[in-house]
C-alpha positions, 0 to 999 in steps of 0.5 A, a space after each residue: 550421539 544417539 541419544 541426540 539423535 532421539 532427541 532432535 526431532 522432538 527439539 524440532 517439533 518444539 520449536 516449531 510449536 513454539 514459532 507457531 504459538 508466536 504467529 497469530 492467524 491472521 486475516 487480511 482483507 485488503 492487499 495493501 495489508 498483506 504487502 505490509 505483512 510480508 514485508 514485516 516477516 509476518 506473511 507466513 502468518 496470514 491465513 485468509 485474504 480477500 477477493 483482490 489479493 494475489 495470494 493463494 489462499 482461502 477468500 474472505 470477501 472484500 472490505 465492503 463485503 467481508 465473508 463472515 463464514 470463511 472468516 470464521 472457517 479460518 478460526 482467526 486471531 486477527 484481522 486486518 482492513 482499510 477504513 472502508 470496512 464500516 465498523 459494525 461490520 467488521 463487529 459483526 464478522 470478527 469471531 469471539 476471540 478474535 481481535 479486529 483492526 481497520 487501518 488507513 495509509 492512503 490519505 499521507 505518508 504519516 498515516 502510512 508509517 502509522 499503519 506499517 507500526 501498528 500491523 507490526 505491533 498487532 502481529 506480536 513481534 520484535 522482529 516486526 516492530 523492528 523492521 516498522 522502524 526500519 520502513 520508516 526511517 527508509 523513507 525519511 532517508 529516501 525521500 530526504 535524497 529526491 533531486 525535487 529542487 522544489 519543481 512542479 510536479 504533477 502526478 497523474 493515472 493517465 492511462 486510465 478509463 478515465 483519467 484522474 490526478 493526485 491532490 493534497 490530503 492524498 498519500 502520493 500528494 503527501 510524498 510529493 510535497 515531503 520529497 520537496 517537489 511543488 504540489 501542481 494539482 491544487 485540488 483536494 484528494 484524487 481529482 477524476 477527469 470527466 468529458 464535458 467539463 472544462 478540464 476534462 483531459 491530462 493535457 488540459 489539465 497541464 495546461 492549467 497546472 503548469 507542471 515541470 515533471 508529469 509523472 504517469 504512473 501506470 497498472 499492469 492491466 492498463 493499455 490504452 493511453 492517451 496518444 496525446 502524452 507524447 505530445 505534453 510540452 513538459 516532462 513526461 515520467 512513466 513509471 510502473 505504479 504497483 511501487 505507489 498504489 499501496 501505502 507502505 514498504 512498496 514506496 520505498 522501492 517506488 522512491 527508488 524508481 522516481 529518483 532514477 527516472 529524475 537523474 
């Protein structure tokens, strides 16, 4: 017994190198990625974010703007960015050692399971790669589940400055029409409302979309909506959008919000 008591707190410190060793540092610059992370059991591993994440930890730039010297400082494994990183950037900012990934999500629901497998991959993990399968299998089950009986649906940021609305070749246009609702927005990617055009508002654009459901989805930091919302003769959802405004595990929980506002 007191020799195990010796022992202990080296077998600790054993496996606590070990752990180590098996968790890349990694550095996120966008917070879609690190969402991601800590939701695959890797967010521990994260060692530096960017300017817009909530984390507290040391910043790194933006994806446009990357710091090559807190980067650097950070003496990474990894690091992880959206496309909007231009690749001779990234090249330029990554230490010699270091792995780099520029990563998508935003443009369908496949690119997003795409994106959750290969953080999961990159990181080195069982339990990550695991839980990716698990994320999309979720999803499948979830969106399989959604009362849509093929209505029409409308999904808009209403409550923004200026207004816009989710088209095809978007993430959240992908998860409406895989959830078998009817796409109401017949333009590509996000269509932004501006005055002095012939749909240059949400109601002008339900009047010429003709949706069943218009579901808003609103920022914490939004609070100036239209009045004339309340007015829209159709179904009107509001719903928090941090659930659907970063591709992967947070849809799930957004699905979850849709199918009970819808029941």
């Amino acid at each position: 017994m007191h020799l195990l008591r010796l022992l202990l707190p080296l077998l600790t410190l054993a496996a606590f190198d070990a752990a180590a060793a098996d968790c890349p540092r990694i550095v996120s610059q966008s917070p879609y990625l690190t969402i991601a992370l800590d939701w695959l059991g890797r967010g521990d591993c994260v060692v530096g974010v960017s300017r817009y994440d909530e984390r507290q930890l040391p910043h790194t730039g933006g994806v446009s703007d990357p710091d090559a010297a807190a980067i650097a400082a950070l003496a990474p494994d990894l690091i992880v960015t959206s496309m909007l990183t231009a690749p001779d950037t990234l090249a330029a900012v990554t230490p010699a050692g270091a792995r780099s990934l520029r990563l998508g999500g935003y443009r369908s629901l496949a690119e997003s399971e795409q994106m959750v497998a290969a953080l999961a991959a990159a990181s080195g993990s069982e339990e990550a790669a695991a839980r990716a399968r698990r994320f999309s299998r979720e999803l499948q089950q979830r969106l399989a589940a959604m009362p849509a009986r093929q209505r029409r649906i409308l999904l808009v940021s209403a409550c923004a400055t200026r207004p816009y609305s989710y088209g095809r070749n978007t993430m959240l246009g992908d998860l409406a029409e895989k959830a078998g609702f009817t796409l109401a927005e017949s333009a590509e990617g996000i269509h932004h409302l501006h005055d002095g055009e012939p749909i240059d508002s949400i109601p002008a654009l339900v009047a010429a979309t003709r949706p069943d459901i218009v579901v808003n989805l609103m920022t914490r930091a939004e609070n100036h909506c239209d009045a004339r919302l309340g007015a829209l003769p159709v179904t009107l959802l509001m719903l928090p959008g941090d659930n659907f405004f970063h591709p992967g595990p947070r849809l799930l929980e957004g699905l979850d919000e849709l199918k009970e506002a819808l029941q």
